[in-house]
N, C-alpha and C positions, 0 to 999 in steps of 0.2 A: 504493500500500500504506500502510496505517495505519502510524505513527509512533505507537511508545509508551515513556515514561522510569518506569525502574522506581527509586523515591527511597526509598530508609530513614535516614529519618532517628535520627541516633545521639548517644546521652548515655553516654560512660562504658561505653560497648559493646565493650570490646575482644573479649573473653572471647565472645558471640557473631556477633563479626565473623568471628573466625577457625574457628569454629567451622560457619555457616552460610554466608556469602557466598557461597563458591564454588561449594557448593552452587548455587547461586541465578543464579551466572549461567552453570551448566553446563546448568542445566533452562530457560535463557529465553534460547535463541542468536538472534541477531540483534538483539537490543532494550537500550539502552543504561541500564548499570545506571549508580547515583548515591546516591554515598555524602555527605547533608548532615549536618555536623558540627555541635552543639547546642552548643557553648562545651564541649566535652570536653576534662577533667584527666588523663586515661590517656595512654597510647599509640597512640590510635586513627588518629590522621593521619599518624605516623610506619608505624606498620604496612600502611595503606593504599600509599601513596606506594612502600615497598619491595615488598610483598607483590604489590599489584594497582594495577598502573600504567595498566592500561585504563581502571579503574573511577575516573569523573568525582570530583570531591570539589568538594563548595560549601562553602566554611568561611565558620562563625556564630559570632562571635565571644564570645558569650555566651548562656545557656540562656532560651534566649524560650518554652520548656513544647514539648509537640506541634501546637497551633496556631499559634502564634506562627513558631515552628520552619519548619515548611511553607509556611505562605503566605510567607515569608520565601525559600525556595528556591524554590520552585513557580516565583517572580516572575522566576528564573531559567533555566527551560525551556522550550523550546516547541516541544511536540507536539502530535500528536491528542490522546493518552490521556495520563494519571499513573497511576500504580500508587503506592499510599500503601499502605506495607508494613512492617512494625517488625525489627528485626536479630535478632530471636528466633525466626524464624519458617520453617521449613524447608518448600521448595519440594518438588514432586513434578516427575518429566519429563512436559511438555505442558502444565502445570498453567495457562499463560496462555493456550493457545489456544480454548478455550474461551467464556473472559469476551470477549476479542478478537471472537471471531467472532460473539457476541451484540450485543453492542454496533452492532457494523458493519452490522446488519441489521434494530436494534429502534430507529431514530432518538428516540423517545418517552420512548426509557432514559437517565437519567445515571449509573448508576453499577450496577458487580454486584461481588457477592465470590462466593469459591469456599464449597468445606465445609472450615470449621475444627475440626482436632482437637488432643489434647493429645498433646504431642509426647513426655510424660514416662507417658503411657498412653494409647497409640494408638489403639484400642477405644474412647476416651472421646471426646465432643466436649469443646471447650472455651472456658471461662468467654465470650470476648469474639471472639462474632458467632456459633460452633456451626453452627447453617445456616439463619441468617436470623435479622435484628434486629426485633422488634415492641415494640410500648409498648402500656401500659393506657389507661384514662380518665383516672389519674390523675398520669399523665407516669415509671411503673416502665417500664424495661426488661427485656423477658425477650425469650429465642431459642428456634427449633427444635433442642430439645435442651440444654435450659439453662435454667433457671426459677431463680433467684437463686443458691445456692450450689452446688443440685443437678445434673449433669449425667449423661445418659442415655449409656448405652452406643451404637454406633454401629452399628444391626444393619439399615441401609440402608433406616431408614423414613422416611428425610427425604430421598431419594437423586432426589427429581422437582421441575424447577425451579420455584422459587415467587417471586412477588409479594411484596416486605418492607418495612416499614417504613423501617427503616434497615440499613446494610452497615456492615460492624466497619471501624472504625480500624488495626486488627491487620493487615488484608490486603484495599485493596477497589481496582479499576478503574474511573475516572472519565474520564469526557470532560471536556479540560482549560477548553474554553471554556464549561462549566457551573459550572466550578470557580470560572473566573473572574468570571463573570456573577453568583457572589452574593460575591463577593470573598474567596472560600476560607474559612475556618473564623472563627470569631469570638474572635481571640484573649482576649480578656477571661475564655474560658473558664480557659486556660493548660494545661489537662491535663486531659483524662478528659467526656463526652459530646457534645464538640465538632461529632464524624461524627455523633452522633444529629440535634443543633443542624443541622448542615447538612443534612442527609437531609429533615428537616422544611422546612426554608425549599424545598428542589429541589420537593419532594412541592409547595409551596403556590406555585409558578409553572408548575405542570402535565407535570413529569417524573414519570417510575416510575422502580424500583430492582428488582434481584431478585437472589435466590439459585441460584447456576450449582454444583451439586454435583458435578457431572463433572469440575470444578476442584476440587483437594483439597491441602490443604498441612498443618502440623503446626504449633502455635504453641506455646510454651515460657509466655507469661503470666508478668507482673509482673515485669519486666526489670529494668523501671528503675524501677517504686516498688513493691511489694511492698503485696497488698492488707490484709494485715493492720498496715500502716501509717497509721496516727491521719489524717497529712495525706492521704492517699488520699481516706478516709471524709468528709476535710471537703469537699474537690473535685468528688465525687460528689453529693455531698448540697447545696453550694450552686448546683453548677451544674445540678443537678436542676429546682433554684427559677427560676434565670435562662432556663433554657429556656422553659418554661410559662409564663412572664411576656411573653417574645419572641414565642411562636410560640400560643398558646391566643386564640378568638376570645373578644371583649369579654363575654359570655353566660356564658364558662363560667369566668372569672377567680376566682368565689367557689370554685373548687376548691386556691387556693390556701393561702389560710388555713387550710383543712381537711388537706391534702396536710402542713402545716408541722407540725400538730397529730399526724397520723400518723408524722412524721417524727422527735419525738419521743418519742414511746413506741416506736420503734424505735429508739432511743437505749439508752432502759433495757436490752435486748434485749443490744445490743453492749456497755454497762458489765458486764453480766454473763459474756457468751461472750470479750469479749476487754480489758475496761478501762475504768475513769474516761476515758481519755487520750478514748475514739474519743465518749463521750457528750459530753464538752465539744468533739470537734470538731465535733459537728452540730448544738450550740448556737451555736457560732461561727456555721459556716453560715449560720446563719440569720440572726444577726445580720450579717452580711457582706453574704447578699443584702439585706436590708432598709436597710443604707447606699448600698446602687448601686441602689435601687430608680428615682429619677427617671431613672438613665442607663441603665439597661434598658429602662424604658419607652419612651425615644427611637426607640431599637431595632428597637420591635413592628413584624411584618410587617404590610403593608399590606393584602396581599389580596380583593378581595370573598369569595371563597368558601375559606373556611379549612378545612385539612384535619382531620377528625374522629381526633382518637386513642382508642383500644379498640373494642373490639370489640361494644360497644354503650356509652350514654352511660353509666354509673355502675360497668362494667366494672374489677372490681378484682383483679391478681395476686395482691398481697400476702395478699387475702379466701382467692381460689382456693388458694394454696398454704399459709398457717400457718395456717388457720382451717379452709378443708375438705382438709386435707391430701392435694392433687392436687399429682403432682410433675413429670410427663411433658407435655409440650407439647400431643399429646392431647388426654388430659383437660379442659384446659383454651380450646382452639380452639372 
């Protein structure tokens, strides 16, 4: 029987420790949950220790981000599967048998998530994964059921398993020696597109990924950084750069400078809906990645045959959704 360790990794989580946890190991019997601690200043490890003495705890003696974070525990399990899941994130019953049984049977697959919704409007999908990760040509990510701020109500037109890009960070199951064979997440990211970053390198050593909506959980979103947070926007946006830089074959690189171009006049965008703060973080950005430029390039995957992102070469979301104002996954497929 497959071995699977289900990891949330935790920052200052107490408030949905106690809140979900139990949840979580009342809907996944048999399977050993694992509480890794990110250098957390609450009460997190004390509440663990009284509260749930089954549940493993890896103590991280300081906050190494969600990357950093994980391959840092991961390094310390070993099973078939990981389950990489956030403390925000409310299970349903059976909700892992599912992914389990795909998995077990689709060798070809390194990784699937369930359907994500919002746990604060359950009808809703939500922001990070919905039902299934995809990107454009020019390295945006949107989902089924999620196309940048907008999300679709959940009236079970996504409910058929599909082929994705990439699987959320929020809640996805991985086969651990895939995990380890590209050596987990690229902490250099430290928070926020990491799992896309990875999903790209598995896709360019000849794994698939998919979205398994029979599995269904609830996620809460922005736990630990809140998106309306300036540092968010800059994380996003430089690690946006660093990915494309890693994983884009040598042919299609001049989309970067164009990609940075677009990146700021979607700056103006955000000075205006939320702040000076978030325009100067995506000038940061940029200039950040443009300092780690030679060490990212070290990086590039190797591949001969690099995996094509969008859905055709000059495929752009950003075009499809604030220019021909298409908001539905749809629409836009």
């Amino acid at each position: 029987m497959a071995t699977v360790a289900i990891v949330i990794l935790n920052f200052n989580g107490l408030h949905f420790l106690k809140k979900y946890l139990q949840i979580l190991v009342d809907t996944s019997p048999g399977h050993q949950v694992i509480v890794a601690d990110n250098g957390s200043k609450d009460l997190s490890i004390a509440y663990l220790r009284k509260e749930h003495p089954a549940v493993r705890i890896i103590e991280i003696k300081q906050n190494l981000g969600f990357a950093g974070g994980y391959n840092f525990a991961l390094k310390e399990v070993n099973t078939d599967y990981f389950v990489i899941i956030n403390s925000d994130v409310q299970t349903t019953d059976h909700w892992l048998d599912p992914l389990v049984a795909f998995l077990e049977t689709n060798p070809n697959y390194s990784a699937v998530q369930p359907k994500i919704l919002n746990a604060q409007n359950p009808n809703q999908f939500e922001y990070a994964g919905a039902a299934g990760g995809f990107i454009d040509a020019w390295g945006y990510p949107y989902c089924r059921g999620r196309i940048f701020d907008f999300s679709e109500n959940d009236l079970q037109q996504y409910d058929t398993p599909v082929d994705v890009f990439w699987t959320s960070g929020a809640c996805m199951l991985i086969r651990a020696d895939d995990f380890k064979a590209q050596n987990g997440f690229d902490t250099d990211f430290f928070a926020h597109m990491e799992e896309i970053d990875l999903c790209w390198r598995l896709a360019q050593s000849g794994k698939k990924l998919k979205c398994i909506p029979a599995s269904k959980v609830y996620h809460v979103g922005g736990g630990t950084l809140s998106k309306n947070n300036p540092h968010k926007t800059y994380l996003n946006y430089r690690n946006g750069l660093i990915m494309l830089l890693k994983n884009l074959p040598t042919s299609a690189l001049i989309k970067i400078p164009i990609r940075m171009i677009v990146d700021v006049l979607s700056g103006l965008f955000f000075w205006r809906k939320l702040g000076f703060a978030h325009f100067k973080s995506i000038l940061k950005a940029e200039w950040m990645f443009l300092l780690s430029f030679r060490q990212t390039w070290s990086k590039r995957v190797t591949s001969k045959d690099k995996v094509a992102i969008g859905k055709s070469a000059l495929h752009s979301v950003v075009f499809d959704h604030f220019v021909r104002g298409k908001k539905n996954y749809k629409e836009i497929d």
